[in-house]
C-alpha beads as a LAMMPS data file, in Angstrom:
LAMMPS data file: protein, C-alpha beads

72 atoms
71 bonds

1 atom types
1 bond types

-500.0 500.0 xlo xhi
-500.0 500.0 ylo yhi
-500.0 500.0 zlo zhi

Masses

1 110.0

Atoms # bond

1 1 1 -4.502 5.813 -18.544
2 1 1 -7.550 3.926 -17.783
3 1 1 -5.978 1.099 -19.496
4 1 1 -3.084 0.428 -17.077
5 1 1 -5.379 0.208 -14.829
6 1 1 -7.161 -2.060 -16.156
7 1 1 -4.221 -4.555 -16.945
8 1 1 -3.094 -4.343 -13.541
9 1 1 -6.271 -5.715 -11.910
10 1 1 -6.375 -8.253 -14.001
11 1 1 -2.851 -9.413 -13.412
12 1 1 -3.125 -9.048 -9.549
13 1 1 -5.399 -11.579 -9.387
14 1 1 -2.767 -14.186 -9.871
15 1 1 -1.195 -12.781 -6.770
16 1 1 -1.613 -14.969 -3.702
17 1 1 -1.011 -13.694 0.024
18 1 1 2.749 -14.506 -0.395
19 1 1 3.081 -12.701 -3.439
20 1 1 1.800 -9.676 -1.741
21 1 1 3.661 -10.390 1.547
22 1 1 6.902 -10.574 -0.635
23 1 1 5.913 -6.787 -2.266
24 1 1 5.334 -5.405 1.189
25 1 1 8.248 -6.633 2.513
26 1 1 9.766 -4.866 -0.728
27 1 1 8.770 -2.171 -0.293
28 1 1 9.692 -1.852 3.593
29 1 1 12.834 -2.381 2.538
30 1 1 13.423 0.365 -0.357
31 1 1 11.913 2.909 2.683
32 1 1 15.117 1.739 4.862
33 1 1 17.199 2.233 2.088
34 1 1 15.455 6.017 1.622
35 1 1 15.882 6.605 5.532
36 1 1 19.749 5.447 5.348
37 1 1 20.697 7.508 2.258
38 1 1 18.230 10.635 3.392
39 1 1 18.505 10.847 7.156
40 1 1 16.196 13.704 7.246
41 1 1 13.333 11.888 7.100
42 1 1 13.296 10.550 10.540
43 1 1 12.937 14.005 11.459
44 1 1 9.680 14.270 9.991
45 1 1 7.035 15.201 13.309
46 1 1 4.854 11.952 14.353
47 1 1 1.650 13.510 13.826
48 1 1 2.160 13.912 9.713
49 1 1 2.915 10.676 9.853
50 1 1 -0.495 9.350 11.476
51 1 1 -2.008 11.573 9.574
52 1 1 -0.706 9.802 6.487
53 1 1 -1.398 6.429 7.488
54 1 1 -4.637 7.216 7.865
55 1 1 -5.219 8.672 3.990
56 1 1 -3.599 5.778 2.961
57 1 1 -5.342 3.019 4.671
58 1 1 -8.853 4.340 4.435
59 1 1 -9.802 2.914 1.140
60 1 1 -8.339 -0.318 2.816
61 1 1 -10.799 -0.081 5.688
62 1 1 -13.554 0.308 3.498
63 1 1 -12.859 -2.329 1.347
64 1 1 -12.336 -5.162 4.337
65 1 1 -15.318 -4.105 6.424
66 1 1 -17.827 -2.264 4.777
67 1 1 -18.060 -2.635 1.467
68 1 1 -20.577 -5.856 0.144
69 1 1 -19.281 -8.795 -1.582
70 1 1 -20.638 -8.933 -4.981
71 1 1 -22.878 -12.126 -6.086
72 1 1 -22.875 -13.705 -8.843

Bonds

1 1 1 2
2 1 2 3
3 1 3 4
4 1 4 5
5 1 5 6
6 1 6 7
7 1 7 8
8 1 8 9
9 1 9 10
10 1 10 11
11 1 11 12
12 1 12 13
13 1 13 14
14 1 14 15
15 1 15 16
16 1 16 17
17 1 17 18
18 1 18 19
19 1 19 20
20 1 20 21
21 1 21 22
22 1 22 23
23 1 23 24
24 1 24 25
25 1 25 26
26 1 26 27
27 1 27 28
28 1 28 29
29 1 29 30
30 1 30 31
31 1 31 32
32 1 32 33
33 1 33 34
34 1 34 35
35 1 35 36
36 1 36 37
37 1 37 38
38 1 38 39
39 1 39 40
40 1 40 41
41 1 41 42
42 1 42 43
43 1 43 44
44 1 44 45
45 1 45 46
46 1 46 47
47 1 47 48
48 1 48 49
49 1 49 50
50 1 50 51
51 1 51 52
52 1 52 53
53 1 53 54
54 1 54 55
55 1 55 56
56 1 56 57
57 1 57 58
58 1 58 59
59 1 59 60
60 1 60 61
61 1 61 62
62 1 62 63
63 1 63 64
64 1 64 65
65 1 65 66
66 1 66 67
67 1 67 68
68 1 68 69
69 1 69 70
70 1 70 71
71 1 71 72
């Protein structure tokens, strides 16, 4: 398993910002296809949903502000 992982960081870094503009505007778009087939969803209370943003964009948060740029 460890090995996936390992090929995908290496071929992410031949992403560029526009790559990974293009992925998140992907993937916005496969979650308005899953709100238009399952209608449900939008039913969902606000406060999960905060909640949820926030366990998913913590390691994000740490990684642009606090974490130390290595030197080589």
């Amino acid at each position: 398993m460890a090995n996936i992982f390992q090929y995908f960081n290496r071929r992410i870094k031949f992403f560029t910002l526009f790559d990974i503009k293009l992925a998140q505007t992907a993937s916005m778009i496969v979650m308005i296809i899953l709100i238009k087939l399952i209608p449900d969803i939008t039913k969902i209370d606000w406060t999960w949903l905060i909640i949820a943003l926030i366990l998913v964009s913590i390691r994000l948060f740490y990684l642009m502000f606090f974490k130390s740029e290595k030197r080589k």
